[in-house]
C-alpha positions in Angstrom: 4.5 -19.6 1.0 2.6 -16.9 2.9 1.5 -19.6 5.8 5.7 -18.5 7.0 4.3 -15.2 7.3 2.5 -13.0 9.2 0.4 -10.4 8.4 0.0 -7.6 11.1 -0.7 -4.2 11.1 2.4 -2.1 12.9 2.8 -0.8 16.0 3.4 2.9 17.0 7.0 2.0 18.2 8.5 0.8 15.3 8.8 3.6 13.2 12.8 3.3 12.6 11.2 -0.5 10.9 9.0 1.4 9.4 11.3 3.9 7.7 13.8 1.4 7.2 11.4 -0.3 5.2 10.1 2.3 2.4 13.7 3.5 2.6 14.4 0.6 0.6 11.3 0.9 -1.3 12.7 4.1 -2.5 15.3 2.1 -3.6 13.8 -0.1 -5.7 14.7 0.3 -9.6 10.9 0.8 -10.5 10.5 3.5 -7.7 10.7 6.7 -9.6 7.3 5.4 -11.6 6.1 3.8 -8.3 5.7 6.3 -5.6 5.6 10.1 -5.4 8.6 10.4 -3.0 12.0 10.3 -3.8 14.4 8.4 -1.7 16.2 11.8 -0.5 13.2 13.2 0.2 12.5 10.5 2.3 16.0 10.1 3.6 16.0 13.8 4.9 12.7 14.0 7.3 13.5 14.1 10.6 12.2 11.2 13.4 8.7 13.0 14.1 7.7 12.2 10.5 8.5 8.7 11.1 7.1 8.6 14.5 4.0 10.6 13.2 3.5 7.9 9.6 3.8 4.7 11.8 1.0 6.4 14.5 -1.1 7.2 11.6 -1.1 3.2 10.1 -1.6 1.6 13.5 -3.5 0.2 15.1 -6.9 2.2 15.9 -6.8 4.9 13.4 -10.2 4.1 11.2 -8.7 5.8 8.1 -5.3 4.4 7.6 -3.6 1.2 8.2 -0.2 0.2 6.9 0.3 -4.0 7.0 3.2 -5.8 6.8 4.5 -9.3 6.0 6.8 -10.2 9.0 9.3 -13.5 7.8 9.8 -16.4 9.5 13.1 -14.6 11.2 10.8 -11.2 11.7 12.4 -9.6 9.3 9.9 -7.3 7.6 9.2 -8.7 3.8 6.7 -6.3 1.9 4.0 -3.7 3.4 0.9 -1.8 2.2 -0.8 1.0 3.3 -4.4 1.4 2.8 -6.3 5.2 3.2 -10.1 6.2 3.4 -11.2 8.9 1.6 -14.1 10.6 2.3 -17.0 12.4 0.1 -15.9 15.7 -0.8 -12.0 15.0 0.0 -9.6 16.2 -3.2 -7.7 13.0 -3.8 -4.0 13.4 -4.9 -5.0 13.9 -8.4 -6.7 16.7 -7.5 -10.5 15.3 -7.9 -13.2 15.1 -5.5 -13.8 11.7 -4.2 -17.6 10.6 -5.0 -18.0 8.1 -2.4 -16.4 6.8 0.6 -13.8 3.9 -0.5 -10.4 2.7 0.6 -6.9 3.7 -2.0 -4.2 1.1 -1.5 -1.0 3.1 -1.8 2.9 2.3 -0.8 2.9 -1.5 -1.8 6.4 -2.7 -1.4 7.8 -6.1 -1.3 11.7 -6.9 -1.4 13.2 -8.7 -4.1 14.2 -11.7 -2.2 10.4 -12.5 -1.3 8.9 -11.5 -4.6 6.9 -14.2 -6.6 5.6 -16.6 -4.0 1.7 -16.1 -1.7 3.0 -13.7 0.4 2.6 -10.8 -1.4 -0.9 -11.5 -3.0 -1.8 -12.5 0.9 -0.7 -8.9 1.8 -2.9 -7.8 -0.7 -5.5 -9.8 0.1 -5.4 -8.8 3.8 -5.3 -4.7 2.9 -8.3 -5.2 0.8 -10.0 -7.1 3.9 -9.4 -4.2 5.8 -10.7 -2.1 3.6 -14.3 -3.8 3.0 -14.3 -4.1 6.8 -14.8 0.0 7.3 -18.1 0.9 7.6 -19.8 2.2 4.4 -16.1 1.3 2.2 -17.8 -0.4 -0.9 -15.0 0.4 -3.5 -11.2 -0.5 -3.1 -8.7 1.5 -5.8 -5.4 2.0 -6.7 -3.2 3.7 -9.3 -0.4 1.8 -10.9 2.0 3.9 -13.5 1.0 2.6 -17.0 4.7 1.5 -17.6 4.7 -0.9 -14.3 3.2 -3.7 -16.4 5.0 -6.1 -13.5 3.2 -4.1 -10.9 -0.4 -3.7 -13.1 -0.2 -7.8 -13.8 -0.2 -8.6 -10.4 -2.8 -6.1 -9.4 -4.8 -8.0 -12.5 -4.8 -11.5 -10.6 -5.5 -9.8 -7.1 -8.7 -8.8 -8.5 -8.2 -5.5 -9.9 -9.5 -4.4 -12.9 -8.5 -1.1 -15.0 -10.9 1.3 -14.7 -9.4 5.0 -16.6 -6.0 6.4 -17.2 -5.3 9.9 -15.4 -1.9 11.3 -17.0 0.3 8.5 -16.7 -1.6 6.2 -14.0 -3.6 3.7 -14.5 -6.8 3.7 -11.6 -7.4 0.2 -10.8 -10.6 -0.8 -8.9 -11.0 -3.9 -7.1 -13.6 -6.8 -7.9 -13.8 -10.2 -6.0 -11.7 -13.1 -8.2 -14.4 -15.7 -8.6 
């Protein structure tokens, strides 16, 4: 249940956590359809990468914030990373964004804490953050359109298919009644 939980947004000084962490999201049989790094790729950046990622999703940066579900025993159970993209950016398809909204990316949670409230509470919490950025009125996120595991939880979150760009499927957030 996620009340064993907490939901926090990291700290600058755990970036070996942090790497640690999507290091085993790399590993995760779904990753080569999930993310756009490999796990060598990953594997073979040096410490200022790490050090650098886990600055950027801390606290006080307005335009990226990487959660994560901390267990009962603080071990680290699933993350998310949220980015806001600007008017005029080129997202990482390559189109301009129209409007200033929030793109959940990097959502991991490990095996062992799958299919309970924490990771819809994670969710819940990124999107939250989101909304709460000044002039954010649109939440999205691309799911590959073979991650039907993935896409079905996205679907009771509150996310809603809204085109397919080569193989992902862009997902925009609307509040579950």
């Amino acid at each position: 249940m996620s009340s064993d939980y907490v939901i926090r947004q990291v700290r600058v000084d755990e970036w070996p956590a942090v790497k640690e962490l999507r290091l085993a999201a790399l590993r995760d049989p779904v990753a080569p359809i999930a993310f756009l790094e490999t796990y060598e790729q990953a594997q073979a950046q040096p410490d200022k990468f790490w050090k650098d990622r886990t600055a950027r999703g801390a606290e006080g940066d307005p335009h990226e914030c990487q959660l994560v579900a901390e267990g009962p025993k603080g071990e680290w159970a699933g993350t998310v990373t949220v980015l806001v993209e600007e008017p005029g950016a080129q997202d990482f398809t390559g189109e301009l964004v129209e409007q200033r909204q929030a793109h959940v990316v990097a959502v991991f949670v490990r095996e062992e804490h799958r299919g309970g409230t924490m990771a819809p509470a994670l969710l819940r919490a990124a999107v939250g953050w989101s909304l709460a950025r000044e002039g954010v009125s649109r939440v999205r996120l691309f799911v590959h359109q073979d991650n039907s595991r993935a896409e079905a939880f996205y679907r009771r979150a509150g996310f809603e298919r809204t085109r397919l760009v080569g193989d992902e499927c862009e997902m925009e957030y609307h509040p579950v009644a």
